[in-house]
C-alpha positions in Angstrom: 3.7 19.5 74.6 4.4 22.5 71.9 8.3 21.1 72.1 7.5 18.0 71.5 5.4 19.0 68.3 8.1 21.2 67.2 10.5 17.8 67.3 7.8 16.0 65.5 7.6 18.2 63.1 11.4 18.6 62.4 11.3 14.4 61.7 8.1 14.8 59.3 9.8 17.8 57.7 8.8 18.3 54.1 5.0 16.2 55.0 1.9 18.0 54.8 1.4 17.9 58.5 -1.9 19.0 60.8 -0.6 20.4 64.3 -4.0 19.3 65.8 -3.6 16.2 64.4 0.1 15.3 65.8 -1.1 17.2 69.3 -3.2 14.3 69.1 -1.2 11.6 68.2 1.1 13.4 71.0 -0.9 13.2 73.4 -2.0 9.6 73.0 1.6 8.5 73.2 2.3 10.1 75.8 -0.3 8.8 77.3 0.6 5.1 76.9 4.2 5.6 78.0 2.4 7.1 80.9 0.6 4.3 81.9 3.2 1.8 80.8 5.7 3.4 83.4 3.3 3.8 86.2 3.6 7.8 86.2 1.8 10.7 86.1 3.5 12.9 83.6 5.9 11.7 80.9 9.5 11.9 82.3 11.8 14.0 80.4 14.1 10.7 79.6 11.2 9.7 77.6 10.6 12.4 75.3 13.0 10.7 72.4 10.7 7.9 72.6 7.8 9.8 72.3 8.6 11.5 69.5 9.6 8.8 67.6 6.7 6.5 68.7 4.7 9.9 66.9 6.3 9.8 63.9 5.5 5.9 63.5 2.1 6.2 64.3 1.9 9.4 61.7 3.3 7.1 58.9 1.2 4.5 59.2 -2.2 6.6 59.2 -3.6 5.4 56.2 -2.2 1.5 56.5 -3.8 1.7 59.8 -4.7 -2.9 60.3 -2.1 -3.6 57.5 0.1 -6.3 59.3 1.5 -8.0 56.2 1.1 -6.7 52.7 3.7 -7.8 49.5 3.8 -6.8 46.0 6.7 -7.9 44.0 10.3 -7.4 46.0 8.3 -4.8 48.0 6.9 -5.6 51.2 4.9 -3.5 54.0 4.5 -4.9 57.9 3.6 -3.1 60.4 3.7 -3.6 64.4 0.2 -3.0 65.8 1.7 -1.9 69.4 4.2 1.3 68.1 5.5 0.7 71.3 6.7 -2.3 71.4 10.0 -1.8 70.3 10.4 0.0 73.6 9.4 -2.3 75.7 13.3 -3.3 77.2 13.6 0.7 78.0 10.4 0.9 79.7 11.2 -2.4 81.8 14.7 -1.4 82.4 13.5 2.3 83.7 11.2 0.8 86.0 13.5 -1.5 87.4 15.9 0.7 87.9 13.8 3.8 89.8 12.2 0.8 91.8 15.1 -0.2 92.9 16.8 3.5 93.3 13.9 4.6 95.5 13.9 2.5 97.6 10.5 0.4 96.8 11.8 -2.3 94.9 12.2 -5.1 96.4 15.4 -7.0 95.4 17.2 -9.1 97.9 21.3 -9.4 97.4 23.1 -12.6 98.5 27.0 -12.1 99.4 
């Protein structure tokens, strides 16, 4: 966990940042990953993820609900899953360690 804060907090370098609060933030990522993949522990293939998936969700602290906001030629949207960009990797990682170990179940035709 204190490696993934320390890459956390090399991306929010130069923002006044709360180690409790990313720890946090952290854990609740790692968390959903965690049940999203079906594992125990966050595999190490997923830290990247995680760390960005941190950062997002510390950026958008105080727009947290904000889906759509405009103001002149600026404009603010934010995704209310910060995971859901992901999605494709997760399903792509499952796939391919149900079918590498042996529990998936695909059928080839020749």
């Amino acid at each position: 966990m204190m490696e993934l804060l320390e890459r956390v907090k090399i991306r929010l370098t130069g923002e006044n940042v709360e180690d409790l609060q990313l720890l946090e933030m952290i854990q609740a990522i790692s968390d959903r990953l965690c049940i999203r993949l079906g594992e125990e522990t966050l595999p190490a293939v997923f830290t990247s993820i995680c760390v960005d998936a941190v950062v997002k969700m510390y950026r958008r602290v105080y727009y947290e609900g904000i889906s759509t906001e405009s103001t002149g030629s600026l404009s603010t949207a934010f995704v209310e899953d910060v995971l859901a960009e992901y999605a494709g990797e997760i399903s792509d990682w499952k796939s391919r360690k149900a079918n590498t170990s042996g529990s998936g179940r695909t059928v080839h035709f020749l």
